[in-house]
Backbone bond lengths (Angstrom), bond angles and torsions (degrees), N, CA, C in turn:
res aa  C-N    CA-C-N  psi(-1)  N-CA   C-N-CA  omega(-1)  CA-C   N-CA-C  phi
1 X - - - 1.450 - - 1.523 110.97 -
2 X 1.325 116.90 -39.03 1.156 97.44 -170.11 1.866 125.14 -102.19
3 X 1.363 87.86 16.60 1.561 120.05 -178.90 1.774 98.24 -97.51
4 X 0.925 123.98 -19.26 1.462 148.22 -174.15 2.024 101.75 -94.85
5 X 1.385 102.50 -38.37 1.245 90.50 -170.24 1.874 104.85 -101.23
6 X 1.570 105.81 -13.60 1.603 103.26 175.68 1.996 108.18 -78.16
7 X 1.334 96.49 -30.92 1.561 105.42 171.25 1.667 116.74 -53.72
8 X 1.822 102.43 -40.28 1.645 90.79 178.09 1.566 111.99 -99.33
9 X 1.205 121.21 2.75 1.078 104.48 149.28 1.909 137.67 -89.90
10 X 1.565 102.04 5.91 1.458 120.77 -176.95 1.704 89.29 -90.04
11 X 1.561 121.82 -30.13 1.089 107.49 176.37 1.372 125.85 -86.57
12 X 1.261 124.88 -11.01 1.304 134.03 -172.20 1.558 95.49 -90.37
13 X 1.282 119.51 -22.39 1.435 105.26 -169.03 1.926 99.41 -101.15
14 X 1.174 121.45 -17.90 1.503 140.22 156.36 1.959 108.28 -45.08
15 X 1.354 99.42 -49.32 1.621 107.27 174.68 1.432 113.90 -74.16
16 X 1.476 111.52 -16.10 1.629 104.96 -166.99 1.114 94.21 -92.60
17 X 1.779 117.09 -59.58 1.573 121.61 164.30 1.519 140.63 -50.27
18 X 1.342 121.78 -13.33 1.651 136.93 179.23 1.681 88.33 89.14
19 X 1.534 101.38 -156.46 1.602 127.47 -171.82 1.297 95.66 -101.26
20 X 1.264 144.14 0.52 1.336 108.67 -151.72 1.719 104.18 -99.86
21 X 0.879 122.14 24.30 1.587 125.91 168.33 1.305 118.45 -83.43
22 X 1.199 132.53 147.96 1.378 139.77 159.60 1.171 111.17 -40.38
23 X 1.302 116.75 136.25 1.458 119.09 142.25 1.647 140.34 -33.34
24 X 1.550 107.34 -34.64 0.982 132.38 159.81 1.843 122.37 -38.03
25 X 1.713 84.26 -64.87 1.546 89.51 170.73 1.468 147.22 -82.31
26 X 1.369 84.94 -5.74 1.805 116.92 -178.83 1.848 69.82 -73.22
27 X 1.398 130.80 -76.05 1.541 130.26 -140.63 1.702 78.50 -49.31
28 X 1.431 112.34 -86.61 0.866 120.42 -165.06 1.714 125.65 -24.65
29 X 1.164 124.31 -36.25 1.474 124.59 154.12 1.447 125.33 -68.09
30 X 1.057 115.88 -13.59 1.484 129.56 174.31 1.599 101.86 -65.04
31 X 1.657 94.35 -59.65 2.114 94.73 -165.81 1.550 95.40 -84.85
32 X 1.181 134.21 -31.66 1.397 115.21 177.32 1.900 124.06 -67.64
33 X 1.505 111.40 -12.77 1.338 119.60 -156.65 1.491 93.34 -80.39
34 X 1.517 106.23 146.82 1.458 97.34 -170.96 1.887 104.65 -106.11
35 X 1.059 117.17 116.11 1.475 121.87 169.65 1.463 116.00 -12.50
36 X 1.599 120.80 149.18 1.130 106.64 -172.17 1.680 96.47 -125.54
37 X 1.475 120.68 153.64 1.636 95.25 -157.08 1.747 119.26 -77.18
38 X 1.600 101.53 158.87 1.262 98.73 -163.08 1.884 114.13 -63.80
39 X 1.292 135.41 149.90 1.274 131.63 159.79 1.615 98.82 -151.74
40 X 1.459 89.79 167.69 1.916 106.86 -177.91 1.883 95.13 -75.21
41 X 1.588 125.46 -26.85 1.498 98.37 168.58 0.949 124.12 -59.12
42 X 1.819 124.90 -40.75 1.387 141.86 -138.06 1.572 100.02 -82.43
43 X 1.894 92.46 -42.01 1.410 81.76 -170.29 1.716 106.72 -98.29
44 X 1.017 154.60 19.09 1.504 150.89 129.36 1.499 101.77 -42.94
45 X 1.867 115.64 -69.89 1.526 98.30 -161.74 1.616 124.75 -66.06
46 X 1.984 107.30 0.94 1.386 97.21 -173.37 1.606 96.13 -104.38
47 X 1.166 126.31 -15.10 1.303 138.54 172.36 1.531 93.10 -58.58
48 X 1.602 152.36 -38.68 0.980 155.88 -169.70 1.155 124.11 -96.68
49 X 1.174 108.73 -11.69 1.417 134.45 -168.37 1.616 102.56 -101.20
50 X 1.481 114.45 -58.04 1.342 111.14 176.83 1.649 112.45 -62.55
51 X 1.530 122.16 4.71 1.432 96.81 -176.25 1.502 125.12 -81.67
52 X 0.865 147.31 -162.43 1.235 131.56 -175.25 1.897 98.28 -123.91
53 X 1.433 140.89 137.24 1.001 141.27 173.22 1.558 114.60 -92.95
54 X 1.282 115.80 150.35 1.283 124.56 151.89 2.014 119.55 -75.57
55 X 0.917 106.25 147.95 1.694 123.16 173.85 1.468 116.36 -52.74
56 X 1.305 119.83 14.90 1.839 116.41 -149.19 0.734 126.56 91.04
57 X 1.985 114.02 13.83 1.478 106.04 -172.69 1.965 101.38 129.50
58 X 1.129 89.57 -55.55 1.224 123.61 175.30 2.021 126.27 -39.34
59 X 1.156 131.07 154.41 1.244 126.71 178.87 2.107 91.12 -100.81
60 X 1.296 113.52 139.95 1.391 119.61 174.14 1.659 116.51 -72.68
61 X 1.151 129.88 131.91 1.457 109.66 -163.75 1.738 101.06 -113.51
62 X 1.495 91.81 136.84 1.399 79.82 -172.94 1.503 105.43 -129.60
63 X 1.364 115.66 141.58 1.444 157.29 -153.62 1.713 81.22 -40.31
64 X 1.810 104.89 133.00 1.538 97.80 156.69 1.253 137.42 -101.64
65 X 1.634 126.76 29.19 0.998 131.65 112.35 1.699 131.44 -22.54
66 X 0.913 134.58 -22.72 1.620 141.96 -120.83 1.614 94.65 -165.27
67 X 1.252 113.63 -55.11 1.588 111.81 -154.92 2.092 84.68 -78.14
68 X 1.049 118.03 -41.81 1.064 119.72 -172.25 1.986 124.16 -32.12
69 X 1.249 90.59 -38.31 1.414 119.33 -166.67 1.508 110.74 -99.95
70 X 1.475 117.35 -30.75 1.863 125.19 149.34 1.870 102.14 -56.38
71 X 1.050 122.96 -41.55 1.506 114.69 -151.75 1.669 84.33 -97.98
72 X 0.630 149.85 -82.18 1.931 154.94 146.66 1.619 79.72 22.68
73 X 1.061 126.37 -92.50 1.772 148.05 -172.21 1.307 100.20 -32.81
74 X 1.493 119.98 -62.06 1.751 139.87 -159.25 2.067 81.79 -73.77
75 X 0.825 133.27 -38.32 1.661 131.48 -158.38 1.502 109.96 -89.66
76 X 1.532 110.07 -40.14 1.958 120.29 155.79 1.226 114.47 -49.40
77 X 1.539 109.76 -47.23 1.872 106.48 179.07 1.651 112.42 -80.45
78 X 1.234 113.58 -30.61 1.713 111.94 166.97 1.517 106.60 -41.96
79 X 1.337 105.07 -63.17 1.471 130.32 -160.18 1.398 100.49 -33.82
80 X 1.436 94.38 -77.40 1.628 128.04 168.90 1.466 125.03 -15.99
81 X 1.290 96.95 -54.96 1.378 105.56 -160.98 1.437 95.97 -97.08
82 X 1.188 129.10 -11.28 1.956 122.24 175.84 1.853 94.12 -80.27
83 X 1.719 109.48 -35.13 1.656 87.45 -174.86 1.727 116.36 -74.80
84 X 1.286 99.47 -9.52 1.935 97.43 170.08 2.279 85.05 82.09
85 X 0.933 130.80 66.72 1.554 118.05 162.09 1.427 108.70 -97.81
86 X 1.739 99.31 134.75 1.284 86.58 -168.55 1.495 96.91 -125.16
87 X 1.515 127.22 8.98 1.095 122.86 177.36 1.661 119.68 -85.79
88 X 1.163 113.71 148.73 1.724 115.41 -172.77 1.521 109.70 -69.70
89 X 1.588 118.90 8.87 1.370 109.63 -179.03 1.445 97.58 -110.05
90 X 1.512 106.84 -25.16 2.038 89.90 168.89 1.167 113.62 -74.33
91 X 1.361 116.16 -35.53 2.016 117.78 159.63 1.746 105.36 -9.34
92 X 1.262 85.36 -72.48 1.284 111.74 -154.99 1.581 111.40 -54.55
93 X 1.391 99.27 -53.70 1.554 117.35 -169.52 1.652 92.93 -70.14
94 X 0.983 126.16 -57.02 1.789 114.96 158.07 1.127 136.72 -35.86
95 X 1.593 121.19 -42.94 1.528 137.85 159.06 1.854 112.83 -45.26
96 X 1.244 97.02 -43.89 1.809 111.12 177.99 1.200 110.19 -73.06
97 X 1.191 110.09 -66.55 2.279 106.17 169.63 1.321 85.94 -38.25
98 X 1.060 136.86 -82.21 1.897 128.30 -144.04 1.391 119.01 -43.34
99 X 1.808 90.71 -39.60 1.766 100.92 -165.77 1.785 91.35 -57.84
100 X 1.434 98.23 -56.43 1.548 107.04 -157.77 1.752 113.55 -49.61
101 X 1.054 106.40 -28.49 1.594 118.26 164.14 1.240 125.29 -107.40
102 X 1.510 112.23 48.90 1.279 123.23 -174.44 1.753 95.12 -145.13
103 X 1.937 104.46 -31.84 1.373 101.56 170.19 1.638 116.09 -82.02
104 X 1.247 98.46 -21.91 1.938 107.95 -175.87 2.272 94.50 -64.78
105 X 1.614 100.03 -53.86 1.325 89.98 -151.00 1.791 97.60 -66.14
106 X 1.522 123.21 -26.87 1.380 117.45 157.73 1.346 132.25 -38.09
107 X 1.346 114.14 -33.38 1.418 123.39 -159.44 1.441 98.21 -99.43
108 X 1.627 116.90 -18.72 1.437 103.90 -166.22 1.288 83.83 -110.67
109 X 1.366 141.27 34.76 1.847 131.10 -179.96 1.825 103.21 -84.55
110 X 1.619 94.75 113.66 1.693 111.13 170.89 1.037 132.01 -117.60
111 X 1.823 102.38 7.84 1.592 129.89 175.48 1.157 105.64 -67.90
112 X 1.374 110.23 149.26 1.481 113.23 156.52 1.553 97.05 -166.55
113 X 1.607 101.63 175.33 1.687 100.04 -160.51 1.298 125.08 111.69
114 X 1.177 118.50 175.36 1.411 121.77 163.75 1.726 104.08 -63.94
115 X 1.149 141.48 -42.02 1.208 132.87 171.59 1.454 120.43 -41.11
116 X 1.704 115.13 -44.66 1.140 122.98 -171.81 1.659 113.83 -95.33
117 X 1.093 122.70 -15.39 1.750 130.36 132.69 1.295 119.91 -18.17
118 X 1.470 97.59 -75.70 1.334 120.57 -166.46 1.935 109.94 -71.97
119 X 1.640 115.17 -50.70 1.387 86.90 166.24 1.454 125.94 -63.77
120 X 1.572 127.90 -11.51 1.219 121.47 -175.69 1.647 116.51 -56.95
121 X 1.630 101.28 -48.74 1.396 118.27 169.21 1.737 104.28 -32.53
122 X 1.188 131.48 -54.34 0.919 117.01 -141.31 2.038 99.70 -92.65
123 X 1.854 93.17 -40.44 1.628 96.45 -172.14 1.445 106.75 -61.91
124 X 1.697 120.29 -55.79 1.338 103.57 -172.67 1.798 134.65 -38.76
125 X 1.299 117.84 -29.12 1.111 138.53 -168.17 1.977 92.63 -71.05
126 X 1.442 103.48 -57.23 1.094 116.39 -176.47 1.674 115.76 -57.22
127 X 1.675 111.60 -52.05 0.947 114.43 173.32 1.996 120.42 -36.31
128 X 1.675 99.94 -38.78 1.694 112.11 -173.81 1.470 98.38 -69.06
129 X 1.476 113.42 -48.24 1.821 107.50 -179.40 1.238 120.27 -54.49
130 X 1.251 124.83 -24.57 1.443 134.43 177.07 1.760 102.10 -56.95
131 X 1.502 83.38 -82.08 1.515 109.77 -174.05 1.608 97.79 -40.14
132 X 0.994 130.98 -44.63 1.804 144.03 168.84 1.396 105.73 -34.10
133 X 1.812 106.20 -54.16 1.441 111.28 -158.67 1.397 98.30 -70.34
134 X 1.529 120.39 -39.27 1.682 128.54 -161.79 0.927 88.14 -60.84
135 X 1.485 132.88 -62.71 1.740 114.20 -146.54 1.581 99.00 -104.40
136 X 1.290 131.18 32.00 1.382 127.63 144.90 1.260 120.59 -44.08
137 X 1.895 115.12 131.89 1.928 108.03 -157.87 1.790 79.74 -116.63
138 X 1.196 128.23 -10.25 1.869 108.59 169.03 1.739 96.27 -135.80
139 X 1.575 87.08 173.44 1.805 93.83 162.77 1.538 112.30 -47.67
140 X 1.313 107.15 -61.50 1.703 116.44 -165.98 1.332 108.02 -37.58
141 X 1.257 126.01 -37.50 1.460 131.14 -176.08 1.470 110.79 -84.40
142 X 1.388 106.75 -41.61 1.475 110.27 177.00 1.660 109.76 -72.10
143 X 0.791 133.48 -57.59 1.561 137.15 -179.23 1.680 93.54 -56.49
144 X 1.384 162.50 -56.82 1.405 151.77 163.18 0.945 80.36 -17.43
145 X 1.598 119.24 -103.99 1.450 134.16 -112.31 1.486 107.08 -85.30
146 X 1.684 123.73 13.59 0.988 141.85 -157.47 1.508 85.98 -116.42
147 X 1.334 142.30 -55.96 1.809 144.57 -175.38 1.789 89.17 -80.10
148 X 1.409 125.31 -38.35 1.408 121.73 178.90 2.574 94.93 -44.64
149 X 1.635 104.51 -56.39 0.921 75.34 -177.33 1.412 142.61 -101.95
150 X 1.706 95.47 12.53 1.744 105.72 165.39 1.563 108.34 -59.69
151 X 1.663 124.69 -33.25 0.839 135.89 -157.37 1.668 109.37 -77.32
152 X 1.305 99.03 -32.47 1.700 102.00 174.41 1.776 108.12 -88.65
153 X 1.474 115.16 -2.33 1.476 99.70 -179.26 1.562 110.84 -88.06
154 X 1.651 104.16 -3.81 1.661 122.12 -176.36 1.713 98.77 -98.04
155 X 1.258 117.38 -2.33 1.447 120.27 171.71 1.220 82.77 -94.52
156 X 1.488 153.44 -76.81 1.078 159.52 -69.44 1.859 92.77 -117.42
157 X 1.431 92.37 -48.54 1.927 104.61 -179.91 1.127 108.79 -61.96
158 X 2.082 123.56 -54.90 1.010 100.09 173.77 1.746 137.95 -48.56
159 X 0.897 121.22 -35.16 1.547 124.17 174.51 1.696 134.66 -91.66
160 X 0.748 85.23 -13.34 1.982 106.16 175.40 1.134 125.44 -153.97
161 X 1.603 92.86 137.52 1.474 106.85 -168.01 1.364 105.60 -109.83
């Protein structure tokens, strides 16, 4: 929960500031942000807050600058996952492609809006599975958090194109 509540405030301050920060410092505001205390309001409106919206119905379209470097990412884990690797050093060596196109699609962020809200919802979460996959200490952990993030690129389709 309260890793849940430094995340929405890394995002609220992501909306005030734009994209153009490192990844680095997004982490880095994550572990420095100090929890805010728990209650049954706090946690409904962030439970509501983390969901991800549709456009009106609509898929959110996002800039191809940007989308380029999600589908680059989404095409490493295809790859990946048809060769079956089951050792913790392709984990790994997969975890590193991601980062590296996780700092490009940061660096190239020109969204803003309710569009760029709404993909935040989805990358930050993603951004932690990454960081998850790197410091995975066996397969067992690495192979989870590895379908943890095929599983968000099938969140990811539904809402943006």
């Amino acid at each position: 929960m309260k890793k849940n509540i430094a995340i929405l405030i890394v995002v609220l301050i992501g909306i005030t500031y734009g994209c153009n920060s490192s990844v680095k410092e997004e982490n880095n505001e994550i572990s420095n942000a100090k929890p805010l205390p728990s209650s049954k309001e706090s946690e409904h409106h962030h439970s509501e807050s983390d969901s991800i919206e549709l456009n009106n119905g609509a898929k959110w379209k996002v800039v191809s600058e940007m989308m380029v470097h999600i589908r680059n990412m989404e095409s490493d884990i295809n790859r990946f996952s048809e060769t079956k690797h089951t050792e913790l050093k392709d984990f790994t060596q997969l975890g590193t492609n991601l980062q590296k196109n996780i700092d490009l699609l940061t660096s190239n962020c020109t969204m803003d809006g309710k569009a760029h809200d709404e993909l935040h919802k989805w990358l930050l979460p993603y951004i932690d599975m990454v960081d998850k996959l790197n410091k995975s200490k066996n397969n067992d952990e690495a192979l989870h958090t590895f379908e943890e993030i095929k599983a968000s690129y099938k969140l990811f389709n539904i809402y943006f194109e």
